[in-house]
Each structure stands twice: as C-alpha cells, then as structure tokens.
C-alpha positions as CSV (number, residue, x, y, z in Angstrom):
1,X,0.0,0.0,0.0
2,X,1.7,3.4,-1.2
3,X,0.5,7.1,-0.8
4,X,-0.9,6.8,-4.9
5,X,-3.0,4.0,-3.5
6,X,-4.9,6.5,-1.5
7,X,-4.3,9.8,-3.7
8,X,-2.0,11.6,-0.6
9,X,0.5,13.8,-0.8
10,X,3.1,15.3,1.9
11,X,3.1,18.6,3.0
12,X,5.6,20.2,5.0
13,X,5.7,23.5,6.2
14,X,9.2,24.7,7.7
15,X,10.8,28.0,9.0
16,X,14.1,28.1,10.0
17,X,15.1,24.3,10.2
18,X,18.5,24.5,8.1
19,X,19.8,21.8,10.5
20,X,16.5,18.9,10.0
21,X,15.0,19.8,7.0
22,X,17.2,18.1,4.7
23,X,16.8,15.0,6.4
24,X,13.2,15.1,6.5
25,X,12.7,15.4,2.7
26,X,15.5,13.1,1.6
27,X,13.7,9.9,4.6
28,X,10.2,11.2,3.0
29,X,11.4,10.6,-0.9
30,X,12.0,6.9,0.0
31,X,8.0,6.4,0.3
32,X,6.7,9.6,-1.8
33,X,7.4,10.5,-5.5
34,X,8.9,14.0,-5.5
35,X,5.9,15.9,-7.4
36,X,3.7,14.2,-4.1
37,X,5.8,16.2,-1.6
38,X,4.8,20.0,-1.1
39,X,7.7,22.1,1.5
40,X,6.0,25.7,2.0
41,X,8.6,27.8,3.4
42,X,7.4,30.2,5.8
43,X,9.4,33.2,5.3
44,X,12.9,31.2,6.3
45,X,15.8,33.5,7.5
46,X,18.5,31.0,8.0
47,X,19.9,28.3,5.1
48,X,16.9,26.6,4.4
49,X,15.7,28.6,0.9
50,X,19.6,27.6,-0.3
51,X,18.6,23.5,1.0
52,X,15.0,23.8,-0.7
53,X,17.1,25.2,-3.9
54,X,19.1,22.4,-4.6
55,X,16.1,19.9,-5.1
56,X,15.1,22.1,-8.2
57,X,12.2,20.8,-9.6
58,X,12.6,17.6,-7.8
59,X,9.8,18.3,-5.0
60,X,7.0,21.3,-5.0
61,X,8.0,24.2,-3.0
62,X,5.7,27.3,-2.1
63,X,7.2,30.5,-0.4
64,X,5.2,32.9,1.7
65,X,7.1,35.8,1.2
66,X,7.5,36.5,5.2
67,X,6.8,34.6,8.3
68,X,3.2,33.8,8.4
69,X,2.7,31.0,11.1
70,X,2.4,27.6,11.1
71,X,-1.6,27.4,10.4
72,X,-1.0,29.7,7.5
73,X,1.6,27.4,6.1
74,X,-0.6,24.4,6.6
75,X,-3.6,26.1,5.3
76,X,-1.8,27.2,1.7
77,X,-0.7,23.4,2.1
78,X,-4.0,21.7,1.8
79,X,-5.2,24.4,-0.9
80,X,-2.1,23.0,-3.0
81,X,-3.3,19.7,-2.4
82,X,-6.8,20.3,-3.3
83,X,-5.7,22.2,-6.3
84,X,-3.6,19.3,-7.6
85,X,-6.0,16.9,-7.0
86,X,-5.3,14.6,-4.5
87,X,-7.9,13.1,-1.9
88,X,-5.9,13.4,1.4
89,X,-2.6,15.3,2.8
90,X,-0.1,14.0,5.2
91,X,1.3,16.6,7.1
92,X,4.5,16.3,9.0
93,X,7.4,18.5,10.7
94,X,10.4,19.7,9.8
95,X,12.1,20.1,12.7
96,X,13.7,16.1,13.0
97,X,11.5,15.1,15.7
98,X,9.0,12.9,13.7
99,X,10.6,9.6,11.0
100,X,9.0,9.7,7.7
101,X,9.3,5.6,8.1
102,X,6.0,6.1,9.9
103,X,4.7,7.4,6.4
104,X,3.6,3.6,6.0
105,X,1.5,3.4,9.4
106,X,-0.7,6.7,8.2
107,X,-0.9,4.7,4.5
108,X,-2.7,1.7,6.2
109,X,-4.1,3.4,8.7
110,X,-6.3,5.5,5.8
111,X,-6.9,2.5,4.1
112,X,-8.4,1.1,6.9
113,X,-10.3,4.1,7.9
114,X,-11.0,5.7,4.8
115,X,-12.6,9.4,5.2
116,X,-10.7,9.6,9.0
117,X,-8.3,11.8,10.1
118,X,-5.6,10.0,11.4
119,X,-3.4,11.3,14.3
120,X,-0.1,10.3,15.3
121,X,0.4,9.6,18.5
122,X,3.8,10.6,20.5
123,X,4.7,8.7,23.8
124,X,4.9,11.9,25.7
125,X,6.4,9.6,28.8
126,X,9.3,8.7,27.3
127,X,12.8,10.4,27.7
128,X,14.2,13.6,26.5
129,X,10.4,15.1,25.9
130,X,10.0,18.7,27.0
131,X,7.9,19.3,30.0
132,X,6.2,22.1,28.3
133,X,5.3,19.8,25.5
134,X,3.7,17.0,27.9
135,X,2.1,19.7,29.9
136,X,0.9,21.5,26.9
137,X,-0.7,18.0,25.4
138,X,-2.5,17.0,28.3
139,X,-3.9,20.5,28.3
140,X,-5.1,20.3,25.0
141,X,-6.4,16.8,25.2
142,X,-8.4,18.0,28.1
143,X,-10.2,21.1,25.9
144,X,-10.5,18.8,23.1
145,X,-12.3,16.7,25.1
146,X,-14.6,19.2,26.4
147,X,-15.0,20.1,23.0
148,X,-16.1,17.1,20.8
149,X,-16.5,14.6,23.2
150,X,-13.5,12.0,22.0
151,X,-10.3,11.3,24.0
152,X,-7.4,11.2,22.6
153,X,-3.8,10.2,23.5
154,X,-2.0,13.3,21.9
155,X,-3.7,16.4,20.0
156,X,-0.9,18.7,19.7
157,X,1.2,16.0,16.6
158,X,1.7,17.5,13.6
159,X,2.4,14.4,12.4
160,X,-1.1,13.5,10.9
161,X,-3.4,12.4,7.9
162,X,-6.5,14.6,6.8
163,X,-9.0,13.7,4.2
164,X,-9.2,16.6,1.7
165,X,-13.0,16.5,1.1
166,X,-14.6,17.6,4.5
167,X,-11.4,20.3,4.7
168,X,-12.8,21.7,1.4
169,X,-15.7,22.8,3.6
170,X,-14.0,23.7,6.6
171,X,-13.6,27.6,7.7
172,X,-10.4,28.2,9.3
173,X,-9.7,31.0,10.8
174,X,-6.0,31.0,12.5
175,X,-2.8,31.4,11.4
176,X,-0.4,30.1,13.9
177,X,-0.1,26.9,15.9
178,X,-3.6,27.1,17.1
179,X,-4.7,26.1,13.8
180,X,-3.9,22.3,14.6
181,X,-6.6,22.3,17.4
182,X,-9.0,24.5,15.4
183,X,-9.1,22.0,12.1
184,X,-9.7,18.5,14.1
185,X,-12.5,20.5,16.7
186,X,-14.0,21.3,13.6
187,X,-13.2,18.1,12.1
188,X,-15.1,16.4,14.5
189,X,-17.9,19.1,15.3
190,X,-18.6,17.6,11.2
191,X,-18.1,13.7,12.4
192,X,-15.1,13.1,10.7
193,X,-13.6,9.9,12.3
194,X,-10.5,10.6,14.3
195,X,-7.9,7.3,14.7
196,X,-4.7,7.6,16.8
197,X,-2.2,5.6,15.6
198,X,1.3,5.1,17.4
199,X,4.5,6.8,16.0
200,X,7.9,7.3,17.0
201,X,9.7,10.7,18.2
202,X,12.8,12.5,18.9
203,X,13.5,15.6,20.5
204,X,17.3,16.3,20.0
205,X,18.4,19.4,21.8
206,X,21.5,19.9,19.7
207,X,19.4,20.1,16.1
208,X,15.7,21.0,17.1
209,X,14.7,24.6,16.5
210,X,11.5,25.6,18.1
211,X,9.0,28.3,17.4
212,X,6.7,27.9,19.7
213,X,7.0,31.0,22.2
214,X,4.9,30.0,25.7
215,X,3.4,33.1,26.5
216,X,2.0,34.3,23.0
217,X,1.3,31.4,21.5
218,X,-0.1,29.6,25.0
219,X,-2.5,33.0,25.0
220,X,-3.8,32.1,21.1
221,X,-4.5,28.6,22.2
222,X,-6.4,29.8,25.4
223,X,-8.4,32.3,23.2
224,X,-9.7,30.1,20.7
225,X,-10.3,27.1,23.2
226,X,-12.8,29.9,24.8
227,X,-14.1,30.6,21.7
228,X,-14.7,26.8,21.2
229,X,-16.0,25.8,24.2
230,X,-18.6,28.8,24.1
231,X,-19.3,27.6,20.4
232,X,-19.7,23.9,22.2
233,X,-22.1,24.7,25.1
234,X,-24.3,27.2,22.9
235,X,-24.3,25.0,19.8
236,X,-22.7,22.0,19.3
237,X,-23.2,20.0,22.2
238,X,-26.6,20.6,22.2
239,X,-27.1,19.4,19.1
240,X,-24.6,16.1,20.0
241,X,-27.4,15.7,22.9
242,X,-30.2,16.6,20.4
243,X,-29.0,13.6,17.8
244,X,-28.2,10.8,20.8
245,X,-32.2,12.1,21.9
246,X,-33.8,11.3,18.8
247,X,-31.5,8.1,18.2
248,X,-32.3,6.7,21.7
249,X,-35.0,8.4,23.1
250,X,-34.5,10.8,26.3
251,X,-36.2,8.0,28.7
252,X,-33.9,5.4,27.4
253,X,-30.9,6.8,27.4
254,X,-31.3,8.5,31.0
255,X,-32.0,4.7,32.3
256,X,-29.2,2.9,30.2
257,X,-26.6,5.6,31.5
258,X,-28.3,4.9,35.4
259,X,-28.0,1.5,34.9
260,X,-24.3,1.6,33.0
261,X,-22.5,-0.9,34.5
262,X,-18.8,-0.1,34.4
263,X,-19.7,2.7,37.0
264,X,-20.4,2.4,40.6
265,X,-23.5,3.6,42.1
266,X,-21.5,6.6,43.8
267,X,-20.1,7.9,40.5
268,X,-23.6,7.7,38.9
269,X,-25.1,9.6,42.5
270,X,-22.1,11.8,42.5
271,X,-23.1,13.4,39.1
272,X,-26.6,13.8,39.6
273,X,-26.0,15.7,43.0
274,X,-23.5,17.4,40.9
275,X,-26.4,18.2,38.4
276,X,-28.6,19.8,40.9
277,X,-26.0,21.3,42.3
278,X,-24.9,23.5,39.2
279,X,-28.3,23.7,38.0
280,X,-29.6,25.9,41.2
281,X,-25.8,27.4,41.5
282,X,-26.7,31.2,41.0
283,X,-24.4,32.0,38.2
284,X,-27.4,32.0,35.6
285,X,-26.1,32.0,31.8
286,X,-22.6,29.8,33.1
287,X,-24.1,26.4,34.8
288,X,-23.1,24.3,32.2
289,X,-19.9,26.7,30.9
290,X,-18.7,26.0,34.7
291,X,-20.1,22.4,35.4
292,X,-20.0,20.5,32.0
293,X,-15.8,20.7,32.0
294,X,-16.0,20.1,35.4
295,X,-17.9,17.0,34.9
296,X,-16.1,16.0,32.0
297,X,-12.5,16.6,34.2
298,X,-14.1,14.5,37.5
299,X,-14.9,11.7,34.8
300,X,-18.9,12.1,36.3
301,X,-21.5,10.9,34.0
302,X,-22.3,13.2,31.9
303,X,-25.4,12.2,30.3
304,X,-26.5,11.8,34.3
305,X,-24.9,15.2,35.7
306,X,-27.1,16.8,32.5
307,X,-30.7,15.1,33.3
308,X,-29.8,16.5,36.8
309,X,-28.8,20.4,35.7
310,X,-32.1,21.2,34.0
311,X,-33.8,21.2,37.1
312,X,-33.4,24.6,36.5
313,X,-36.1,24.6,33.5
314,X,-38.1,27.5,33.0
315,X,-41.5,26.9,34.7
316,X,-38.9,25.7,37.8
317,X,-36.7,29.0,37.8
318,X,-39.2,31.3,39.8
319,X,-39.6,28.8,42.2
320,X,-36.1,28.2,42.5
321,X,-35.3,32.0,42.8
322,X,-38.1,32.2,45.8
323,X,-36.5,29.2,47.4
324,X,-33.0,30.7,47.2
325,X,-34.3,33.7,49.2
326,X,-35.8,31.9,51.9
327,X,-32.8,29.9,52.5
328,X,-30.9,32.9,52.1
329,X,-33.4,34.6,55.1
330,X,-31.9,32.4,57.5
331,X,-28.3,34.0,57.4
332,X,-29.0,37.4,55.6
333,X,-32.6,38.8,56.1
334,X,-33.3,42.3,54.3
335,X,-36.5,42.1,55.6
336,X,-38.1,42.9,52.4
337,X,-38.0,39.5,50.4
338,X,-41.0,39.0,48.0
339,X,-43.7,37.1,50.1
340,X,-44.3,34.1,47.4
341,X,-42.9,33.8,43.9
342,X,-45.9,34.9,42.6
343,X,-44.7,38.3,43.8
344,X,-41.1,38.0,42.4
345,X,-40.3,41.2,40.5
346,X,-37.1,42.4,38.8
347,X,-37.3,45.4,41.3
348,X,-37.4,42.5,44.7
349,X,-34.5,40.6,42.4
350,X,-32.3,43.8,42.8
351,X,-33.2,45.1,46.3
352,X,-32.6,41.4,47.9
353,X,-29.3,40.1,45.7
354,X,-27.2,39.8,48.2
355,X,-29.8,37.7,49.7
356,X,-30.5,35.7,47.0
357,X,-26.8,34.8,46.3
358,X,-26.4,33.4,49.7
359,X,-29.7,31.3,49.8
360,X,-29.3,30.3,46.2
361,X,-25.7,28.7,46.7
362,X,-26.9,27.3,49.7
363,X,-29.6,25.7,47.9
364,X,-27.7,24.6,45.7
365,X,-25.5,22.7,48.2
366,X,-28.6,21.2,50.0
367,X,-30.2,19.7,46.6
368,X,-26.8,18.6,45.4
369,X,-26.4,16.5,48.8
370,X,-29.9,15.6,48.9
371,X,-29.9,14.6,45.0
372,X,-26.5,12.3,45.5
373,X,-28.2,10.7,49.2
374,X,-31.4,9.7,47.3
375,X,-30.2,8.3,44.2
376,X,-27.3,6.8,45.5
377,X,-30.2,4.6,48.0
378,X,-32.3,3.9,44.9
379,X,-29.0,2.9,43.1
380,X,-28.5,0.5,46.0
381,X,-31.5,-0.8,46.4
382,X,-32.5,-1.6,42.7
383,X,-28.9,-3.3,42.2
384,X,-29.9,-5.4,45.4
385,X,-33.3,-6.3,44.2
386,X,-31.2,-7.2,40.7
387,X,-28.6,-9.5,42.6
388,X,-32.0,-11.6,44.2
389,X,-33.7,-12.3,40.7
390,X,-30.2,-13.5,39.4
C-alpha cells in the first residue's frame, strides 16, 4: 500500500530548520514520489531557501514571502493539495522530531479508515520530551475533550493524515499553531472519524529549533479554546445531545446511563447531585460553561450530571429564585423579600441580591447532597433487588 493508493500527498511546512529539513525530505522521498511532496517555506531567514534550492524541480515548494505561522503554512498546504487533486494530505514536521518511516503506518491506517483523520500519537512519557510539551498536550487533550467529546492520546502531533474533502468545507480562521486544534474541533464538530495511531519521536536538543513561544502562542491557544468551548455549550453540544435524543429516546438513554455498568452507584449519585447542584448554583447563563468541563474533568456521567442540571427549567426557575431567598433569610434577612414567587419582581431581584446569592448557593448545596443521598439509596436498592432475581 503506497501514498498513490490512496491519492496523498506530503506537506511540509518549515521555517528556520536549516539543520533537520534536509533529512526530512531526503527519509520522505524513500515512500513519496517527489511531485507528491509540497515544503512551503514560511518566510525562512536562515539556510533553508539555499537546501530547498538544490532539489530544483525535484519536489513542489511554495514561499510565503514572510513569516506567516504555522496554520498559515498548513492552510496554503491543503489548498495546493486540493488544487492538484489529491484526496488526502499527510502533514509532517520539519524540525527532525517525527521519521518519515512512519509514512507507512498513516498509509494503512487510511486505508483502513477511509474518510478519517488520522493522528499520530507521540509517547509523551518517554525520555528527552520537554515538559512544556507533555504539559501543553495533556492541556489540549483535556479542551478537546470538552470540546467534541472524543479522548485522545496526543492532540498537539503535527504528524497526521486529513481527508481533503470535509477540509474543502471547513472555515479556518488561524494562522499560527492554534490552527492544529481548530481543524480537528471542527473536524469532529462535522463527524469526521478521528484514529490515533502510534508513531515514534525525537526531541534532540542539539538540532531542534522551536517556534513555539509559551506566553504568545499559550495565549492564542487559550483564546480560541474559549471561543470553542462557548461555540460547544451554545451550539454543538446541544445538538450532539439533540442527535443521541432522537436516536435513543430521552427515557432510554437516562436509564441505560443509570443503569451503566462499568460505573459504581456513587459515581452515577455523584453526578446527579453534581447536576442539581450546578443547575440551582446562582451563576445563571454559566451552569453548564462551569459544570460541563468540570464534569467532563471528575470523569462524572455526563449524560447523568445533564438530566440533573435542568432542574433549572423555565417553569422551575421562579420557584427556584423564591427558594434561594428563603434559604438565604436564615443567614441574611433584608427584611423585604417577595412574600411568594408569585410576587417575584425584577425590582425585589435587585433590592434582595445579596440575599438571593447566599440562599441560592446554599440551595444549591442542599439539593446537590440531597440529590446524590437519594439516588445513591435507589441505586443501591435496585442493584440489590437485581442481585435476588439473578
């Protein structure tokens, strides 16, 4: 199986890697036909336009002119690739750390998988790796988690294998190394299959030149993981929720999760106290921006901790808000709370806050604990009525 077997190409983008680059092209022509291997040179400083020179015609190179970023490189990448044809891109560093030998495990890997995205996967344990990098992964796989919903073992690779077609509809928006996270988010958000297959790596502190500057670069990431998350709790995860509803039915898939049996009866209770615990919380607009990654980072039941957090439904909320003030009475008594919640008013709202905050988050507390107590007996009890019938 060869990269014509599945239309692919190579693209590698590069900036200032006089030291690896030659290597990397050289190791990739053993698996790639030269006119299947696209360098774009991002605006390189050092010796690398003289390297890219002497392949002539040999391989495709594109120049930007000056230093653009990483995404930008990628992104004039895959247009290249689209332009010339081909049905999906490998993309791979220049900087030494990933073997082109590998090129054979993305081949199989897409024949396999055809339409995935396939995603190398580094061993981020072993020796030698930077502990920004391993840091910075397990930050990312978290977000992308939060994000999509998958788990994977390392999101920040650039060694990787897209399929062209759902890029061609993609909007990107980044330029810099952000734009690995933004393309597979988006990737998923469209149900692209994502595989993880293992490759090798090496991080040689004598040759490797890094870009990658932690406070400006760290600050892109964190903006556009905001920006995705918010896109996630307003849009996408609903509509993840909406699907598995229609697929499964509400009913059904609240009692298959409850009854789920690679979890105990306390992590099933745990997330629905959890539930009613953000749902009353009063930090109206952010329950789920606050709870969901928390849910997602205590590995609670999501499906569960979910059911639980719309207690706070509509026709629920003004007797939720009336209950909040009475509990809040007991430690912080205005004296002028609304009577019943037939009375609530925005004027009563803003002349008892402080009120309301306290017996709201006290509330909150008292259903969470009361919400993990009871389901965690009925839990018990039906799993001991289950054990007698067996």
């Amino acid at each position: 199986m060869t990269l014509k077997d599945i239309q692919c190409c190579i693209v590698i983008p590069t900036y200032n890697n006089e030291a690896t680059i030659r290597r990397v092209i050289d190791e990739a022509l053993k698996y790639a036909d030269g006119q299947d291997i696209v360098v774009v040179n991002d605006g390189s400083t050092d010796g690398t336009l003289l390297i890219l020179s002497t392949y002539g015609v040999k391989i495709r190179v594109l120049h930007n002119v000056e230093n653009r970023g990483k995404g930008y490189s990628l992104r004039r990448g895959f247009k290249e690739a689209l332009i010339l044809g081909y049905e999906n891109v490998i993309t791979i560093d220049s900087d030494g750390q990933h073997l082109p030998s590998d090129i054979p495990v993305f081949v199989e890997a897409a024949a396999a998988h055809p339409g995935a995205v396939i995603m190398g996967s580094r061993n981020m344990e072993q020796e030698g790796v930077p502990g920004r990098s391993s840091f910075g992964n397990k930050f990312s796989n978290f977000w992308f988690k939060v994000e999509t919903g998958i788990t994977l073992p390392d999101t920040q690779t650039g060694f990787r294998l897209y399929p062209l077609g759902p890029l061609r509809k993609t909007r990107l928006f980044t330029t810099k190394f952000e734009t690995e996270i933004e393309v597979i988010v988006k990737l998923a958000w469209k149900d692209v299959p994502i595989i993880p297959v293992n490759i090798h790596v090496i991080y040689d502190k004598n040759e490797r030149v890094s870009h990658f500057r932690p406070i400006r670069d760290f600050t892109r990431i964190s903006i556009l993981n905001t920006w995705l998350v918010t896109l996630t709790l307003l849009y996408y995860l609903p509509k993840r929720m909406l699907g598995t509803v229609k697929k499964k039915g509400l009913w059904r898939m609240i009692r298959d999760e409850a009854a789920k049996p690679g979890e105990t009866s306390l992590s099933k209770a745990l997330s629905i106290g959890f539930g009613f615990f953000m749902g009353i919380l009063p930090i109206w607009g952010f329950q789920l921006l606050v709870g969901i990654p928390l849910a997602i980072f205590f590995r609670m039941n999501k499906v569960l901790f979910l059911a639980a957090a719309n207690i706070s439904i509509p026709p629920c909320i003004p007797m939720i808000i009336f209950a909040s003030y009475q509990f809040g009475r007991l430690f912080y008594d205005t004296g002028a709370a609304p009577s019943s919640a037939r009375n609530l008013t925005l004027q009563s709202i803003h002349l008892n806050f402080v009120q309301y905050v306290v017996g709201g988050t006290l509330l909150a507390f008292a259903a969470g604990i009361a919400g993990f107590l009871l389901s965690y007996v009925l839990m018990a009890v039906f799993r001991s009525k289950r054990r007698v019938v067996a």
